[in-house]
DSSP file (Angstrom, degrees, kcal/mol; ACC not computed):
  #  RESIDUE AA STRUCTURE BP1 BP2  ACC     N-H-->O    O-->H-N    N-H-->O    O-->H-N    TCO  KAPPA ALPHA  PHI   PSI    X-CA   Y-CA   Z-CA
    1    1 A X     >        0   0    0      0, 0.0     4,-0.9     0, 0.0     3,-0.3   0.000 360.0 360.0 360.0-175.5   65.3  132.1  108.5
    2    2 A X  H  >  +     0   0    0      1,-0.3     4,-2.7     2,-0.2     5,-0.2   0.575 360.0  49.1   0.9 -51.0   67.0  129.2  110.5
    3    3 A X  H  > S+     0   0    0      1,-0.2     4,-1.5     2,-0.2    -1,-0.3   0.836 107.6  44.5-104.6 -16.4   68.8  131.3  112.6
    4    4 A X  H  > S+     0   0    0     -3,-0.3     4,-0.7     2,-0.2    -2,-0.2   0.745 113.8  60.6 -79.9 -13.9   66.1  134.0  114.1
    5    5 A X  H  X S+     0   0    0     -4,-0.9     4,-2.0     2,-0.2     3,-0.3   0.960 111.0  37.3 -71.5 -62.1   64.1  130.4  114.4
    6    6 A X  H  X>S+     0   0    0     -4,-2.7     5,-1.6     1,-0.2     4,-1.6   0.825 122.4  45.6 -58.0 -26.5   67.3  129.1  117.0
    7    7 A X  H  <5S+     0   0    0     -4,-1.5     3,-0.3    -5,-0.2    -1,-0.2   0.922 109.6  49.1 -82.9 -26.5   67.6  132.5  118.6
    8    8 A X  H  <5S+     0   0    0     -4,-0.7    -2,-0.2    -3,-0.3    -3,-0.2   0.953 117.8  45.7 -92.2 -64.9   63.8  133.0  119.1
    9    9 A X  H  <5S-     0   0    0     -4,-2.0    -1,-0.2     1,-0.1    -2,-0.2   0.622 108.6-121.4 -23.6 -31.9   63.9  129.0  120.8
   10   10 A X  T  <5 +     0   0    0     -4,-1.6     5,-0.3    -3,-0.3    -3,-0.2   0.872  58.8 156.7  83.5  70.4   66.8  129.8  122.8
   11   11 A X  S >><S+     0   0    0     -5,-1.6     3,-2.6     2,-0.2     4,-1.1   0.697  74.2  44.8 -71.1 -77.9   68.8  126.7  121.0
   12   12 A X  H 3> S+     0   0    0      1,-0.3     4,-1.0     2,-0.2    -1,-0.2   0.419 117.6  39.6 -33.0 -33.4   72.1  128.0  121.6
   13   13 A X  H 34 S+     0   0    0      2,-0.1     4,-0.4     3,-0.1    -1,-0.3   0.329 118.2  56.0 -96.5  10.6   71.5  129.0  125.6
   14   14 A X  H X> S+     0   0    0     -3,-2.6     4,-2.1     2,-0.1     3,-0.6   0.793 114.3  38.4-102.4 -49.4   69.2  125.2  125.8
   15   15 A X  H 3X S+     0   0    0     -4,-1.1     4,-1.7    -5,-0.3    -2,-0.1   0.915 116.7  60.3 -70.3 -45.9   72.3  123.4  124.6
   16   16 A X  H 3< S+     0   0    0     -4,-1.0    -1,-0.2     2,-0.2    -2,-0.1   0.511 109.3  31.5  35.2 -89.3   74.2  125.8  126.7
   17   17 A X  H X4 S+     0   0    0     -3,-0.6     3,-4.3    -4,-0.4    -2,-0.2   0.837 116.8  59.2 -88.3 -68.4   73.0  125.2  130.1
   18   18 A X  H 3< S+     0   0    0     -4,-2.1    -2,-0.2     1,-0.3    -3,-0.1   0.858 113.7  38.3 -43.6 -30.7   72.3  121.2  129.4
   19   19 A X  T >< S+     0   0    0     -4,-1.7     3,-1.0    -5,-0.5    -1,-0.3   0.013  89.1 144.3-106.0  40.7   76.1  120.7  128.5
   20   20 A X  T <  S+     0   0    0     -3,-4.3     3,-0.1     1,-0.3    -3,-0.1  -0.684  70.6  31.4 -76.8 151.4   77.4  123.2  131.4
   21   21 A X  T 3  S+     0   0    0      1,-0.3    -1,-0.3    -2,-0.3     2,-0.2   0.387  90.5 136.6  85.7  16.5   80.4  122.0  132.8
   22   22 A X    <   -     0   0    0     -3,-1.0     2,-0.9     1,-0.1    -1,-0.3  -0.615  64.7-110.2 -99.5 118.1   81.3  120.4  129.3
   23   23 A X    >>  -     0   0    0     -2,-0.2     3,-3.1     1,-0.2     4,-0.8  -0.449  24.7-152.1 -75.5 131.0   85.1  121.0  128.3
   24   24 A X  T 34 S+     0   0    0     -2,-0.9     4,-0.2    39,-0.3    -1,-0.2   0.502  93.3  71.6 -55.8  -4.6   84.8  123.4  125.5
   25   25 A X  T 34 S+     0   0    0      2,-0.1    -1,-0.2    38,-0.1     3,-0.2   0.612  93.3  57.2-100.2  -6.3   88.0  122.1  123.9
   26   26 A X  T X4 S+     0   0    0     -3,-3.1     2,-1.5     1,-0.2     3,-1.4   0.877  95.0  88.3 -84.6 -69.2   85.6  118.2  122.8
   27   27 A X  T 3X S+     0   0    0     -4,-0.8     4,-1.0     1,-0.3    -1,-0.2   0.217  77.0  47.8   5.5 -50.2   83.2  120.9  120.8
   28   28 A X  H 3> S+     0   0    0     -2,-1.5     4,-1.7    -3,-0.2    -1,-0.3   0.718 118.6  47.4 -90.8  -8.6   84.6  121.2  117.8
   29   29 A X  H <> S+     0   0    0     -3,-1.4     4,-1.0     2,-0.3    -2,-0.2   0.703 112.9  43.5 -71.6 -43.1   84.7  117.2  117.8
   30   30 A X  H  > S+     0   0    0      2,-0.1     4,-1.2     3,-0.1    -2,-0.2   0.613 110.9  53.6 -73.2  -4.6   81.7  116.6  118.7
   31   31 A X  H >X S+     0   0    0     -4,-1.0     4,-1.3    -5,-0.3     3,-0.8   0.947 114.3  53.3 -86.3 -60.7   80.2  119.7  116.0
   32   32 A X  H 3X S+     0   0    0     -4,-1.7     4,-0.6     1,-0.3    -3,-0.1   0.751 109.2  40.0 -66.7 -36.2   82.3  117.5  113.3
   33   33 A X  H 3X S+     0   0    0     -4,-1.0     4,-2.9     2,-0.2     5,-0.3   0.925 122.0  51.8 -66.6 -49.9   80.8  114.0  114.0
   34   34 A X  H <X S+     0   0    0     -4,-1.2     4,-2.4    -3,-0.8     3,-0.5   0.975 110.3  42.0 -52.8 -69.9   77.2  116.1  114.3
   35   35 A X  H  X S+     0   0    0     -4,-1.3     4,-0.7     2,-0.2    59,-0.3   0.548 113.6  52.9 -74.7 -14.3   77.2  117.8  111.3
   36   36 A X  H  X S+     0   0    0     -4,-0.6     4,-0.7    -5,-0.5    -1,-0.2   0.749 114.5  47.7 -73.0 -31.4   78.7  114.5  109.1
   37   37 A X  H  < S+     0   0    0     -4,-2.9    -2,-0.2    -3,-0.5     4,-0.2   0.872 115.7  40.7 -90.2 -39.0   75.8  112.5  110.5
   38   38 A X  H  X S+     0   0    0     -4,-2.4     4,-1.3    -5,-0.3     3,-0.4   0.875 120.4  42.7 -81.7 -41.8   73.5  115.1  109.7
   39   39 A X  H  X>S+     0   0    0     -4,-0.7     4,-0.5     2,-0.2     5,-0.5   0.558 109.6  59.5 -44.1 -27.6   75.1  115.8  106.3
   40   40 A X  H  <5S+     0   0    0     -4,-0.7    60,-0.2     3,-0.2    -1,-0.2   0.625 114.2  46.0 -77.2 -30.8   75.4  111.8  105.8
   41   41 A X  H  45S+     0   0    0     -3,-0.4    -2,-0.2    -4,-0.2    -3,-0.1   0.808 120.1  24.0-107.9 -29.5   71.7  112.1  106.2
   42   42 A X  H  <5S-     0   0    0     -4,-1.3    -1,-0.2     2,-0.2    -3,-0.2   0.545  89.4-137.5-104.1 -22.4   70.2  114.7  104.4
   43   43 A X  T  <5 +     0   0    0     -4,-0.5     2,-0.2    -5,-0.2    -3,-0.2   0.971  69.9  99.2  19.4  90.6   72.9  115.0  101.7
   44   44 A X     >< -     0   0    0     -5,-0.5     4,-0.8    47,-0.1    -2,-0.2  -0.669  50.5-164.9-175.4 126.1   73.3  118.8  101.3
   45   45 A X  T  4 S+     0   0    0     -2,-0.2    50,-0.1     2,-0.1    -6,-0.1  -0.126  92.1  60.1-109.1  42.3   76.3  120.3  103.3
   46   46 A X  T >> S+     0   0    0     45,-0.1     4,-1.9     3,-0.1     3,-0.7   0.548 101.7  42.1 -68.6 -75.7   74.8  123.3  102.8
   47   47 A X  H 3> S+     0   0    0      1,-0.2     4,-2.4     2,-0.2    -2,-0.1   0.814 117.1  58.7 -41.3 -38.4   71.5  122.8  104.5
   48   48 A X  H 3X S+     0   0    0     -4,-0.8     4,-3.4     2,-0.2    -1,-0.2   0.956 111.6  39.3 -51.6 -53.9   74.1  120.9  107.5
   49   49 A X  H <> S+     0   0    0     -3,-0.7     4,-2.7     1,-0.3     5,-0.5   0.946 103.0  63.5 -91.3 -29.1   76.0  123.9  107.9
   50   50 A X  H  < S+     0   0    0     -4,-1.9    -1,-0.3     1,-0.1    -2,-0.2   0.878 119.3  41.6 -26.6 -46.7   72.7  126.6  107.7
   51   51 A X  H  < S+     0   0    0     -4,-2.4     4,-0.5    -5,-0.2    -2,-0.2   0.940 111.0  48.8 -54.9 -61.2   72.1  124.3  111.0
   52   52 A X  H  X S+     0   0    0     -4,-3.4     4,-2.2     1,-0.2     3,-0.3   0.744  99.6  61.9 -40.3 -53.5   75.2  124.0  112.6
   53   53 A X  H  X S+     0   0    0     -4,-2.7     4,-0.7     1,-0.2    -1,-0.2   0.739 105.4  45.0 -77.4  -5.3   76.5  127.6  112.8
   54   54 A X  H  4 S+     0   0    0     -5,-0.5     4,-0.2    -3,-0.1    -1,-0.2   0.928 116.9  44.2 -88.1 -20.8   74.2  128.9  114.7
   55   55 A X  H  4 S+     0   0    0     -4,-0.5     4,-0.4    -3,-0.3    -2,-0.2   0.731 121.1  30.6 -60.7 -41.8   74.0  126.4  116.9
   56   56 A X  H  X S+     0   0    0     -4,-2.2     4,-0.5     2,-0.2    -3,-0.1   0.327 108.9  60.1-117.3  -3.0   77.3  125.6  117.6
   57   57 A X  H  X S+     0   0    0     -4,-0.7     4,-0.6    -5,-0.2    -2,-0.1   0.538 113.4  48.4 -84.2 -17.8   79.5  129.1  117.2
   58   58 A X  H  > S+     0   0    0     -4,-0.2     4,-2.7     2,-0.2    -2,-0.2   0.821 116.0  41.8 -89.4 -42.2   77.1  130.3  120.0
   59   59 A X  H  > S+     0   0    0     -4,-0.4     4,-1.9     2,-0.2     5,-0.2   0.812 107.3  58.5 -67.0 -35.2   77.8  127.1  122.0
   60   60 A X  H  X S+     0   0    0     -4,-0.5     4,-1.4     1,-0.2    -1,-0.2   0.816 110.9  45.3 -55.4 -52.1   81.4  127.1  121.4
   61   61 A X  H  X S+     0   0    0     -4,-0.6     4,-1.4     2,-0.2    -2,-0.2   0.926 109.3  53.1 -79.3 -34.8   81.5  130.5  123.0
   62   62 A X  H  X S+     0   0    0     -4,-2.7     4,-2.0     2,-0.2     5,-0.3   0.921 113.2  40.4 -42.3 -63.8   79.3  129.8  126.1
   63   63 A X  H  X S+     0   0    0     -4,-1.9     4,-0.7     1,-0.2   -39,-0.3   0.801 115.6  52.6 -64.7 -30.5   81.1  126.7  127.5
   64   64 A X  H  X>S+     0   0    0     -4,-1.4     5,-2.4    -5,-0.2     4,-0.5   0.954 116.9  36.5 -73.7 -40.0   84.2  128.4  126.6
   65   65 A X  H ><5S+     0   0    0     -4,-1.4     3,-1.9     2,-0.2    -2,-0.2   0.950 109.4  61.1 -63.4 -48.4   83.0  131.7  128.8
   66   66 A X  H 3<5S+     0   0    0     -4,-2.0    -1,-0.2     1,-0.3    -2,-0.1   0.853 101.9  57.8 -59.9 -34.1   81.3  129.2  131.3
   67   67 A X  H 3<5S-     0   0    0     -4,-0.7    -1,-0.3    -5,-0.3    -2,-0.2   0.717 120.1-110.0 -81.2  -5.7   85.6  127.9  131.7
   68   68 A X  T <<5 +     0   0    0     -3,-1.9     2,-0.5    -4,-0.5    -3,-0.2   0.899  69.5 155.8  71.7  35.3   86.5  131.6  132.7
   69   69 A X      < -     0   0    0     -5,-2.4    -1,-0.2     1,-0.1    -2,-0.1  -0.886  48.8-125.4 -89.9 134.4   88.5  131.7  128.8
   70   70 A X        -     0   0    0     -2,-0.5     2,-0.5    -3,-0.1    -1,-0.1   0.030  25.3 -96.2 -69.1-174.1   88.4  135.2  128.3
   71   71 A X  S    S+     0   0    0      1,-0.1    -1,-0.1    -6,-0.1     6,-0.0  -0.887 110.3  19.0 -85.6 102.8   86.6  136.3  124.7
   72   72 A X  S    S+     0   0    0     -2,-0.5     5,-0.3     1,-0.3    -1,-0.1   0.013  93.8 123.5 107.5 -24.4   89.6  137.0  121.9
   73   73 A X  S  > S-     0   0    0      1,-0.1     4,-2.3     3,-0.1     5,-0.3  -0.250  78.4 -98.4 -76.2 169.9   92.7  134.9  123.7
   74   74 A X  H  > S+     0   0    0      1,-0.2     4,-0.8     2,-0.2    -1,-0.1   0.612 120.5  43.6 -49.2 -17.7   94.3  132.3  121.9
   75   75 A X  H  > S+     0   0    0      2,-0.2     4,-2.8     1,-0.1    -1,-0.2   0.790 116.7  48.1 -89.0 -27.6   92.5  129.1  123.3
   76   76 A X  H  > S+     0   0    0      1,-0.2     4,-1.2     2,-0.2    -2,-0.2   0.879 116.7  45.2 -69.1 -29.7   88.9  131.0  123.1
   77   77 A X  H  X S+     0   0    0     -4,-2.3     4,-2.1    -5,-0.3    -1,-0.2   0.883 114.2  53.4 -95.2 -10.5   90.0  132.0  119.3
   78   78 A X  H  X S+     0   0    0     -4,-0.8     4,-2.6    -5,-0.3    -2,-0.2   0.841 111.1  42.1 -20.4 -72.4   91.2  128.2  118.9
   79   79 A X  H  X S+     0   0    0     -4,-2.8     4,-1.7     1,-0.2    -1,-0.2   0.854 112.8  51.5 -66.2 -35.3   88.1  126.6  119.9
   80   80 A X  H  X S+     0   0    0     -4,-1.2     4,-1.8     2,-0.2    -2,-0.3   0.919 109.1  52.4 -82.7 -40.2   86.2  128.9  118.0
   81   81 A X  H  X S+     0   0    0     -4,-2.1     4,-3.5     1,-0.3     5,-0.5   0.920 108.4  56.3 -25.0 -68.0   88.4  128.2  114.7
   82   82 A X  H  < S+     0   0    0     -4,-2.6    -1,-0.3     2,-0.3     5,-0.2   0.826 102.8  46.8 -57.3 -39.9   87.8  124.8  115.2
   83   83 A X  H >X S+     0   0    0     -4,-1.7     3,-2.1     1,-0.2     4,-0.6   0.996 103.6  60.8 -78.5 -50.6   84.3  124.6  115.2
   84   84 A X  H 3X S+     0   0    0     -4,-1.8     4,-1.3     1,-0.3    -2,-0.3   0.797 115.7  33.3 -51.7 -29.4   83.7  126.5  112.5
   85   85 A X  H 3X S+     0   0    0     -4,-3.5     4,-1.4     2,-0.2    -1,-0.3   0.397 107.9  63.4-108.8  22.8   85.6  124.2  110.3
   86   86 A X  H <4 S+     0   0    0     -3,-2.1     4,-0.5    -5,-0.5     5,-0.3   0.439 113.2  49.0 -94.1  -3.5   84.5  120.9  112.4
   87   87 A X  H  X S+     0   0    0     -4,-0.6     4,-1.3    -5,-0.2     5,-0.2   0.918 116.9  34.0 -92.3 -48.4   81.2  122.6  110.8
   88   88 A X  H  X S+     0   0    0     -4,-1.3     4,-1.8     2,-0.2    -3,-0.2   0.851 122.0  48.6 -80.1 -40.8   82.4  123.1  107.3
   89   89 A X  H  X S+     0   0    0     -4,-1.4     4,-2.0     3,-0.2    -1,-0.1   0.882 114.5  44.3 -44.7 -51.7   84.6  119.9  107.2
   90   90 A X  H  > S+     0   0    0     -4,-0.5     4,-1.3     2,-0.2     3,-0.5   0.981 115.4  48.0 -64.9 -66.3   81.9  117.6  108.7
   91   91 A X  H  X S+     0   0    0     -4,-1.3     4,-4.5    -5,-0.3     5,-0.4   0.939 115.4  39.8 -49.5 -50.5   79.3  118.9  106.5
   92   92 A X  H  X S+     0   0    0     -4,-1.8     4,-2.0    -5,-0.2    -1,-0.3   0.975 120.1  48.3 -64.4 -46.9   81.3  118.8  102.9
   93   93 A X  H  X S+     0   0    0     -4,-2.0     4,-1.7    -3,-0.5    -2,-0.2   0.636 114.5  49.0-108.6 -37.5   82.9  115.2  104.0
   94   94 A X  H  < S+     0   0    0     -4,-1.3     4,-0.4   -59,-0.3    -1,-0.2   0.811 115.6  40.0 -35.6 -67.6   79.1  114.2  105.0
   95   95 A X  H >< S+     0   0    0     -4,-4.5     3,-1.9    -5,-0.4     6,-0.4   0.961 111.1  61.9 -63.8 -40.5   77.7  115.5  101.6
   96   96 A X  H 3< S+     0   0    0     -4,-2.0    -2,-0.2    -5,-0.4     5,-0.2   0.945 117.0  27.7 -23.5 -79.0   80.9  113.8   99.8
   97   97 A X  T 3< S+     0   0    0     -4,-1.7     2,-0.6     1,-0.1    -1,-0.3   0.220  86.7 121.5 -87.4  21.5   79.9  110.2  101.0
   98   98 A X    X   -     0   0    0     -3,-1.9     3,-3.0    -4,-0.4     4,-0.1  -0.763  57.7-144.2-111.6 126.2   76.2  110.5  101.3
   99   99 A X  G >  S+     0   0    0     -2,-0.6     3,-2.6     1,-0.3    -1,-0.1   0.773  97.6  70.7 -26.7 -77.8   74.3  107.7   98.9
  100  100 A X  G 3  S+     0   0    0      1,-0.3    -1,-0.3   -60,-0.2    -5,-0.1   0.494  89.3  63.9   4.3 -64.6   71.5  110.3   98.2
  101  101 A X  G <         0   0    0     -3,-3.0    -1,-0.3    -6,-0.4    -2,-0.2   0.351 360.0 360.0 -91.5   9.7   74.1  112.2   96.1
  102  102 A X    <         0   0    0     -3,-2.6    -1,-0.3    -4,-0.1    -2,-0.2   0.297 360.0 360.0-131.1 360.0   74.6  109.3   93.3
């Protein structure tokens, strides 16, 4: 599927490296705008978010690691929160308003 297709590519360590130094705390703001625009676009927030989490729960945790936030404290489980539902928010709010669906 989708997601042994981004692990076998390396999405998640491409996106990774190219956004290193990146504060980990814009992530779940920029996953929410990404995944409306992609949702917007395709109209299925399903398909959005079959895209999105694999991409962006793996990214979420890299740049957060990459900041020296340990794994399990409260700002690492924060961030991680948040992008998973800046993935499920963008994407339903995406399918919501996209023309396609009417």
């Amino acid at each position: 599927g989708w997601s042994s297709t981004c692990a076998a590519l390396g999405m998640p360590d491409y996106l990774g490296c190219a956004l290193k130094g990146t504060d980990p705390a814009i992530v779940p703001a920029i996953t929410f705008v990404l995944a409306w625009l992609c949702s917007l676009g395709t109209g299925t927030s399903w398909g959005t978010m079959a895209v999105m989490f694999p991409i962006s729960i793996p990214l979420a945790i890299n740049l957060s690691r990459d900041e020296g936030i340990e794994d399990g404290s409260d700002e690492g489980l924060n961030i991680l929160y948040t992008t998973a539902a800046a993935v499920l928010g963008g994407s339903v709010w995406g399918d919501h308003s996209s023309l396609s669906n009417y």
